[in-house]
C-alpha positions in Angstrom: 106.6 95.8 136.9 104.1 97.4 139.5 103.7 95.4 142.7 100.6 93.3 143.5 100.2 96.2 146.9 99.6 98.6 144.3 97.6 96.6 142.1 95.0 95.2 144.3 94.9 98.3 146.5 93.7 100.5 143.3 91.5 97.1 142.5 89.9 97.4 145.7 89.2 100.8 145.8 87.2 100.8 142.0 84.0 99.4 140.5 84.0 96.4 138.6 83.7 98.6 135.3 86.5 100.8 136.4 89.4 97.1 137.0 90.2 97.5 133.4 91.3 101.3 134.2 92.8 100.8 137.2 95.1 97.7 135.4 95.9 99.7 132.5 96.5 102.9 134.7 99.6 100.8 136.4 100.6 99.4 132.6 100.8 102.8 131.9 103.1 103.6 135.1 105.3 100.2 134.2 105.4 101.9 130.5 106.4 105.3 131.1 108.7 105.6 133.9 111.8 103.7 135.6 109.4 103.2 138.9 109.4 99.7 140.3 109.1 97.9 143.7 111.4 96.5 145.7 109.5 92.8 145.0 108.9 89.3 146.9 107.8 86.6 144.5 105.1 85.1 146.0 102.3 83.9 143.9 98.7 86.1 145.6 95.4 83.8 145.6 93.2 86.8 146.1 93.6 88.6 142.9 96.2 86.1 141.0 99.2 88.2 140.6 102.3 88.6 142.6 102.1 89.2 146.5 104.8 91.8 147.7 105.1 92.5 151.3 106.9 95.3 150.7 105.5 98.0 148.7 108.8 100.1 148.4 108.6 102.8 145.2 111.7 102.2 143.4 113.5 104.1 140.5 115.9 103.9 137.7 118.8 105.6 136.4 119.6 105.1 133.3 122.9 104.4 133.1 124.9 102.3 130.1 125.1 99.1 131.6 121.5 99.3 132.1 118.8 100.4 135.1 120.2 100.5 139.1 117.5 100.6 141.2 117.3 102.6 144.4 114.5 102.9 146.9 111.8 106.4 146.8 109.2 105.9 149.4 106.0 103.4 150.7 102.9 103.1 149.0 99.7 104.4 150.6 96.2 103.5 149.8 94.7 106.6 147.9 92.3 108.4 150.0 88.1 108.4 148.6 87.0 111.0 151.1 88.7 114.2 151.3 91.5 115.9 150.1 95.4 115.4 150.2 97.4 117.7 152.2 100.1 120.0 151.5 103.7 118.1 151.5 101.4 114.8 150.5 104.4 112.9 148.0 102.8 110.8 145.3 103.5 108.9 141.8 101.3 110.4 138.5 98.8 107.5 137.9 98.4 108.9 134.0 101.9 110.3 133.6 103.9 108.0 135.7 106.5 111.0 137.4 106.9 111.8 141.0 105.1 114.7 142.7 104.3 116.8 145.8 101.2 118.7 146.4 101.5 122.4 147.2 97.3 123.2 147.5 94.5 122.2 146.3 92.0 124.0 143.6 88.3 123.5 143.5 87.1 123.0 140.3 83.8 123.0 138.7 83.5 120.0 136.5 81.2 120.2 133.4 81.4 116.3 132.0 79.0 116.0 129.2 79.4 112.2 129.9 77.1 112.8 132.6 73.1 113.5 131.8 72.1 116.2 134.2 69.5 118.0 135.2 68.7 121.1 134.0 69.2 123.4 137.0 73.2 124.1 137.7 74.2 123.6 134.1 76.2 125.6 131.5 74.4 126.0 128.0 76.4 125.5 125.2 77.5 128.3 123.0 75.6 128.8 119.6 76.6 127.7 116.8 78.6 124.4 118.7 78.2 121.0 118.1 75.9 120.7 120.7 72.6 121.6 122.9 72.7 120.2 126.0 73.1 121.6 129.0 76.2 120.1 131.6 75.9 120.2 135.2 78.6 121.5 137.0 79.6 119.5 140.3 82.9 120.6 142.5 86.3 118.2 142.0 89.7 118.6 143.5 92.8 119.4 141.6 95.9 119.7 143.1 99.2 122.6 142.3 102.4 120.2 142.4 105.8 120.2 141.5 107.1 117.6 139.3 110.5 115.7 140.9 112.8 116.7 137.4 114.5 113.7 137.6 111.2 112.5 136.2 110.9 115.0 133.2 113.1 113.1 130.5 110.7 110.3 131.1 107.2 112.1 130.4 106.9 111.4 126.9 102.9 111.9 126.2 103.1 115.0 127.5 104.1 118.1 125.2 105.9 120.1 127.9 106.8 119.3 131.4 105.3 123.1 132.5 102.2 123.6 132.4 101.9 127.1 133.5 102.5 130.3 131.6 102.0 133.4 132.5 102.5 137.2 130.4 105.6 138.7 130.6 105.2 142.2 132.6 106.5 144.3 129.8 106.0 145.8 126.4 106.3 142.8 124.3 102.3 141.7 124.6 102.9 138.0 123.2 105.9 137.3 125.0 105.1 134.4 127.5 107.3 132.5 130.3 106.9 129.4 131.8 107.5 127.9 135.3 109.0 124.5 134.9 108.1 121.6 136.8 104.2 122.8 138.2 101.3 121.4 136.9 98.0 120.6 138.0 96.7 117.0 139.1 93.4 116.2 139.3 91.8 114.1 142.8 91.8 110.5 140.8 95.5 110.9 139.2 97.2 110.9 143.1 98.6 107.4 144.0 100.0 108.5 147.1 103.7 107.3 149.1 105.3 108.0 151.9 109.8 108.9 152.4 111.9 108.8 155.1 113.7 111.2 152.8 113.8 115.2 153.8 114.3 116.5 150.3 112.6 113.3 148.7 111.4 115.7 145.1 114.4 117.3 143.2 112.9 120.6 142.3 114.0 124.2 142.5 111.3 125.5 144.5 111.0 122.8 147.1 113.0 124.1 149.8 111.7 127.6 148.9 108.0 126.3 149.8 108.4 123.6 152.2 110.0 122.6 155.1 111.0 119.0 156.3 108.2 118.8 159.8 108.6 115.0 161.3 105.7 115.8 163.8 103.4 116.0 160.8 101.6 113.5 158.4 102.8 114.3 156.1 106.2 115.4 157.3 106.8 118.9 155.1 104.9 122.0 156.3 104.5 125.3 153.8 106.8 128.0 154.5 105.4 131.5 154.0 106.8 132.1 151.1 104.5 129.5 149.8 101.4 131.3 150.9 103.1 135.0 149.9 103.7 133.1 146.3 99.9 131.7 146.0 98.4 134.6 147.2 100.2 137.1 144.8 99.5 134.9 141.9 96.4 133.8 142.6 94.7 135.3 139.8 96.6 133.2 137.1 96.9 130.2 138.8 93.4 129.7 139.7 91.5 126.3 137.6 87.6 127.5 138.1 86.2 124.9 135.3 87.1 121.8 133.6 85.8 120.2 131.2 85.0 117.1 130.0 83.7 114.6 127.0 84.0 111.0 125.7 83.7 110.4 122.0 84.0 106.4 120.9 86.4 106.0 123.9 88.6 109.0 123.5 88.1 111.3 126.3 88.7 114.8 125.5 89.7 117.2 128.9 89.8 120.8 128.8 90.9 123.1 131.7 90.9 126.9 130.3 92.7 129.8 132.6 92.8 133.3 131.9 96.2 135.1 131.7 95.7 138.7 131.6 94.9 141.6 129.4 97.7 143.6 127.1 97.2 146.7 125.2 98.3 146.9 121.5 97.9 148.9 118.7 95.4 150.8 120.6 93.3 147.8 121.0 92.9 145.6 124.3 94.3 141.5 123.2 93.0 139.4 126.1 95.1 135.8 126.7 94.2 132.8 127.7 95.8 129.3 128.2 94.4 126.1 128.2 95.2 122.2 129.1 94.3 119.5 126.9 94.1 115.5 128.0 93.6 113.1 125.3 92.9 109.5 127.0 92.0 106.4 125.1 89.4 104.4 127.3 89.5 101.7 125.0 91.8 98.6 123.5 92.3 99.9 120.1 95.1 101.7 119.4 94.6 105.1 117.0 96.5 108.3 115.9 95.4 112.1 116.2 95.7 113.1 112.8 94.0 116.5 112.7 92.6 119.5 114.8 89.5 121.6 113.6 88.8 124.8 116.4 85.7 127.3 116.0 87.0 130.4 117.7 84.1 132.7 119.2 84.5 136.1 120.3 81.9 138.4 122.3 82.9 141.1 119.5 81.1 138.8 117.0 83.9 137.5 115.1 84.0 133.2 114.6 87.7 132.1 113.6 88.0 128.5 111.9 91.1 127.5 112.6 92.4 123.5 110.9 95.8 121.9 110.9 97.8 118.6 111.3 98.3 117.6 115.1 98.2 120.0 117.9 101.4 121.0 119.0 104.1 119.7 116.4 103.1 116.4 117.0 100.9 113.6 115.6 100.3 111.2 119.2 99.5 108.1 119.3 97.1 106.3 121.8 97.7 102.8 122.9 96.9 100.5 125.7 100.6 101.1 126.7 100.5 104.5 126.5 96.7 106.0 126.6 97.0 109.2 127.2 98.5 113.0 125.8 98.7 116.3 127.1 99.3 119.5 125.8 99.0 123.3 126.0 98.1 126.1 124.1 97.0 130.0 123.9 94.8 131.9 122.3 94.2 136.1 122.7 90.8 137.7 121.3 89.9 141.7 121.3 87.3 140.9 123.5 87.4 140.6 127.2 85.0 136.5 126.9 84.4 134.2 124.0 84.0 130.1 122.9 86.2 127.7 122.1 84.9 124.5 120.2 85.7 121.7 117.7 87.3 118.3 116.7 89.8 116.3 116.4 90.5 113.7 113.5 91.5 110.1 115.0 92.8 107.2 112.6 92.2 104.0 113.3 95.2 101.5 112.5 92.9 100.3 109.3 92.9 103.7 107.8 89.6 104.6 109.1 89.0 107.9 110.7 86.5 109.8 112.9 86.0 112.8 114.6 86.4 113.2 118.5 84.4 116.3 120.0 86.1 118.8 121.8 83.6 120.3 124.6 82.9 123.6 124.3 84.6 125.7 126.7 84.2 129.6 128.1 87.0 132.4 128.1 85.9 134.5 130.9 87.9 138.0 131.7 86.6 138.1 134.9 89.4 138.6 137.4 91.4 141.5 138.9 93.1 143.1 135.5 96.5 144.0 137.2 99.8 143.3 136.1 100.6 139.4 135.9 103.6 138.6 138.2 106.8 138.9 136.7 108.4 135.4 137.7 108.7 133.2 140.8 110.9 135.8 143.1 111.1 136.1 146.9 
């Protein structure tokens, strides 16, 4: 159960349109996670839920006689202008999980939701779905570590990393992962404040921050955190995201290129790339089916069809709205397209087809060896 603090402090910080969101956003946070609040029952005449004075984060461990509770940090009001700050501590609004921020990306957003105009736009590929053009306008994302307590609990998303890169050796599809780091967009933050000095379990916390209680917040980078982002800035950077609504499914996709490999004489080029599913609406359906159009400067266009994406078949509810995955894809060309659908059921048996905005694969960084792991 979230705390009336949190409640009305989103609720007072949205439009009207956006009350529904920002309710089901903390149904969402009741629904995935252990958090709660330290809570005082008294009955709130602003907004008619429950008044807490104390908005103390709380979570659970699961343990067989059921959930002990244990205090995290304070709730702060999410910030509107600006950006958060390395060391800034905050709860997943989507995802539910416990974070830190490490530094913050800045995006070009392509939302097709959006009628632009026509200068600063992207056209879309030929032979897509559409003809519009998309303006691009800058948005924040954020590089964080995920507390790995949290990770058990993350069920609508595929993978708790979401950050590959190319192993630096001969084997051109292997790929590793760092665990626990993932990007978080502006709007997802819902920020909180410790008294703790190592409030994130994670094994590169004390490797890239330091506990400062002269600061707001109160964890500095250490130089091994500006060393690691610097070397591996290349693969880590998110330039575009990209964004589309189909009968209330919004479909998110944030592409990032991994590297070129030589094989059989030929250069393969890799990318990666992030895929939210979020269900904007009451009704509760089921991804049944993917359909991708694969296009490559070298003039080849792939079909590619199958059940699900990822092993699995999600399903989006009020309770749960969202899932998130990642995938790759390699072409022998150094840019292409990406495009398609996705088949959604509707609980009568009913289906329909949610567009996937097209997306770029640009080549166009430094082509030197990817980094070969997170050492120091």
């Amino acid at each position: 159960m979230a705390a009336c603090a949190i409640r009305r402090g989103l609720l007072s910080t949205v439009s009207k349109c956006n009350r529904k969101r920002a309710l089901r956003i903390l149904s969402v946070i009741e629904y995935n996670t252990g958090l709660e609040l330290n809570r005082l029952r008294l009955q709130c005449s602003s907004c008619g839920l429950f008044n807490f004075q104390q908005t103390r984060f709380m979570s659970s461990r699961n343990r067989p006689e059921g959930k002990v509770l244990e205090a995290v940090g304070v709730f702060e009001a999410p910030k509107h202008h600006g950006k958060y700050e390395t060391g800034q501590l905050f709860l997943h609004s989507v995802f539910g999980y416990r974070g830190i921020v490490l530094f913050p990306w800045h995006a070009r957003l392509y939302d097709r939701d959006v009628t632009p105009p026509t200068s600063e736009s992207k056209q879309d590929p030929p032979g897509s779905h559409g003809s519009k053009e998309v303006k691009g306008k800058t948005h924040t994302y954020y590089q964080v570590l995920i507390d790995t307590r949290d990770c058990p609990h993350i069920s609508q998303r595929s993978q708790t990393e979401a950050v590959t890169f190319l192993a630096n050796h001969d084997d051109s599809r292997a790929l590793y992962a760092i665990p626990g780091l993932d990007y978080v967009s502006h709007e997802d933050i819902l920020p909180y404040n410790s008294t703790e000095q190592i409030p994130i379990q994670h094994e590169l916390f004390e490797r890239f921050l330091m506990y400062n209680p002269a600061k707001n917040p109160p964890f500095s980078a250490r130089d091994t955190l500006q060393a690691w982002q610097e070397k591996n800035h290349p693969w880590l950077e998110l330039s575009d995201v990209h964004r589309e609504t189909t009968e209330n499914i919004r479909v998110t996709v944030i592409p990032f290129y991994m590297g070129m490999r030589e094989a059989q004489n030929s250069h393969v080029y890799w990318w990666r790339y992030c895929i939210r599913l979020e269900n904007m609406g009451d009704e509760v359906v089921q991804l049944r089916e993917r359909h991708w159009r694969i296009f490559s400067l070298s003039g080849t266009l792939e079909t590619v069809r199958g059940r699900g994406v990822v092993g699995r078949e999600p399903v989006l509810s009020k309770e749960q709205p969202a899932f998130q995955y990642s995938s790759h894809v390699s072409l022998q060309a150094p840019s292409g397209h990406m495009w398609g659908t996705f088949r959604i059921e509707r609980t009568d048996g009913s289906h329909f087809d949610v567009r996937i905005p097209p997306f770029s694969l640009e080549s166009n960084k430094d082509d030197k060896a990817p980094p070969a792991g997170y050492s120091f």
